[in-house]
N, C-alpha and C positions, 0 to 999 in steps of 0.2 A: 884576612889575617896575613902578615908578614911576618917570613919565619928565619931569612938572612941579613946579612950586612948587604948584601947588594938589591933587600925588598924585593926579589921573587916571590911568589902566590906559590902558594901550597898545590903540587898538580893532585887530579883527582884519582883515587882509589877505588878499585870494591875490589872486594872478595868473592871470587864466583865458588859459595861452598854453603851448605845446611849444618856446615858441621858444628856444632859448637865451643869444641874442644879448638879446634882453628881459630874460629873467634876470638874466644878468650885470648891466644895466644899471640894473636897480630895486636888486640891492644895493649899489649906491654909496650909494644913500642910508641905507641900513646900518638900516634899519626890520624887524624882522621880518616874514616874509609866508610864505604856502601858493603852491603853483603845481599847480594841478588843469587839465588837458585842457577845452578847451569842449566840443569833439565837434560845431563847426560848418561846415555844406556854403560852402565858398569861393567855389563856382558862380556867375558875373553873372544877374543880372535882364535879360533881353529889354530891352536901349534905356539902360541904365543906365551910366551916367557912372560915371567913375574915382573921384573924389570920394564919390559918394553911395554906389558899393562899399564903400569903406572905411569910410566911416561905419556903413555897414547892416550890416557882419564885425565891425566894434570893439563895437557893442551888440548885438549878438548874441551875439559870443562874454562879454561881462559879463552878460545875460540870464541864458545860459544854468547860468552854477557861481551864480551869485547865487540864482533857483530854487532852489536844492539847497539853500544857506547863505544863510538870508535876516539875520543877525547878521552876516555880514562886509561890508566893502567888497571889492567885486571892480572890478581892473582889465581892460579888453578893449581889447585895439590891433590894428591889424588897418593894412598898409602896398599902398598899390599906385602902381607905376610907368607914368605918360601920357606916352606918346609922341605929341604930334598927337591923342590924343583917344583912342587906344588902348592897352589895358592889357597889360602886359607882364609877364609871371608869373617864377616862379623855373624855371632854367635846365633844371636836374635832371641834365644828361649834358654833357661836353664840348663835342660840337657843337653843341646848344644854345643854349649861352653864348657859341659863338666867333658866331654869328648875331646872339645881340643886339648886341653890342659892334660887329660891324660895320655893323647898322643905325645902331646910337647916335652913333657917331665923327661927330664936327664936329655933333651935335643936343644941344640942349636938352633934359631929359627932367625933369617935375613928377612926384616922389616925394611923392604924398599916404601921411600917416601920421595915421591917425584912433586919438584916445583917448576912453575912454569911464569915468567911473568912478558906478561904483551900488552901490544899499545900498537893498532895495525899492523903494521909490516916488522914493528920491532917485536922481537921476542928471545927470549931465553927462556931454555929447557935443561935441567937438571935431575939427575935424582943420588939422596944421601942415605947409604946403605947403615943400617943400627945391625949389629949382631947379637942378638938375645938370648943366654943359657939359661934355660930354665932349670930349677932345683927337684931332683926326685922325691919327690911326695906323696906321701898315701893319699887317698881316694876322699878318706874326712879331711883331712888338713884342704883340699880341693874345694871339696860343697861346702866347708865351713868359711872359705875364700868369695864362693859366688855368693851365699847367702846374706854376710857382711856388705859384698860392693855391686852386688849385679851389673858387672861387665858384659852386658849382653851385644853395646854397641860398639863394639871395639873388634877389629880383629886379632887372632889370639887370645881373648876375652881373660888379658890380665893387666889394669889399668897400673902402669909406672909413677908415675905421678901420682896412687895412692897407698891403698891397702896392697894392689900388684905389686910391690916391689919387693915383698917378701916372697913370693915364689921363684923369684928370679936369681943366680946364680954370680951371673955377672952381664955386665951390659959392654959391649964397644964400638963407639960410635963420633966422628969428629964434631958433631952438630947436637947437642942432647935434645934441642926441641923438637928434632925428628923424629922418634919415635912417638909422641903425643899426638903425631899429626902434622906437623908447619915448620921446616927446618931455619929456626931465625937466622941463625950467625949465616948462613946463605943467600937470605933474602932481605939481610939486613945490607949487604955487598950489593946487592942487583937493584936496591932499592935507590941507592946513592949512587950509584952507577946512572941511574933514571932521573935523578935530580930531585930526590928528597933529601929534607936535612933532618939527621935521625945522632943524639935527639933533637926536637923540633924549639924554637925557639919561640916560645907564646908571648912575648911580649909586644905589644905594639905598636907597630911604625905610625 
């Protein structure tokens, strides 16, 4: 398939991520792509920053399918939630979740969401900071929140994108698909930057 006036081929894509919510989200951009597993340890480094976590997960997890497929671009994103300087993981179990939220209520909490994109030696690494207020709320308004959407896989376990956004206060952020996981307006630059045409032009040469 040709997708310019000059009939350039479409280069190849994946996604190095299980996440689904990523998924969903790189096909808006309606580009063909692969989505292959990194098979990377999430584990912090002794002394390491939220920030530099997410950074060190997003090229790591693009490392590692790039390795394998040294002809595609791979994407690696990799998100984590500072509270005051502490990283806040995904929920995984009801009570869990009802924990963070009652930490988070009336806090601020920086959603770093680091992207990385590579193609052997080429690579860009990024990451777009969401600043997220959470709304002080009683204890029911809470478990009547997890009950409704069990955000169990999400860190911060209050999904934006849905029923979440009622507990949240105010959001500030230059990229909105950041905080879901995959900051587009970022990686829609670094994508055309690589030589995709976005959007793509499906008709055929």
């Amino acid at each position: 398939m040709s997708i310019s006036k000059n009939n350039s081929s479409i280069p190849q894509l994946i996604l190095a991520s299980t996440s689904k919510y990523r998924r969903e989200l790189l096909e808006r951009l309606r580009i063909p792509f692969e989505v292959i597993s990194p098979k990377v340890a999430e584990t912090p480094l002794t002394g390491e920053s939220t920030l530099d976590l997410a950074l060190r997960l997003a090229h790591a997890k693009a490392a590692a399918v790039a390795k394998e497929h040294p002809d595609a671009w791979v994407i690696g994103s990799d998100q984590v939630a500072d509270l005051c300087g502490a990283a806040i993981g995904k929920p995984g179990n009801f009570e869990s979740a009802l924990a963070q939220l009652q930490l988070m209520r009336g806090q601020t909490v920086t959603f770093q969401t680091a992207l990385c994109l590579m193609k052997c030696e080429i690579q860009t690494t990024l990451c777009v900071p969401t600043e997220v207020t959470f709304r002080k709320l009683s204890d029911d308004v809470l478990e009547n929140y997890l009950l409704a959407e069990e955000s169990y896989d999400c860190a911060g376990s209050a999904k934006s994108e849905g029923l979440g956004i009622s507990l949240l206060e105010s959001i500030k952020s230059d990229d909105p698909t950041a905080l879901i996981g995959l900051p587009l307006i970022a990686l829609t630059g670094l994508l055309r930057d690589a030589g995709f045409f976005i959007p793509v032009n499906n008709i055929q040469q």
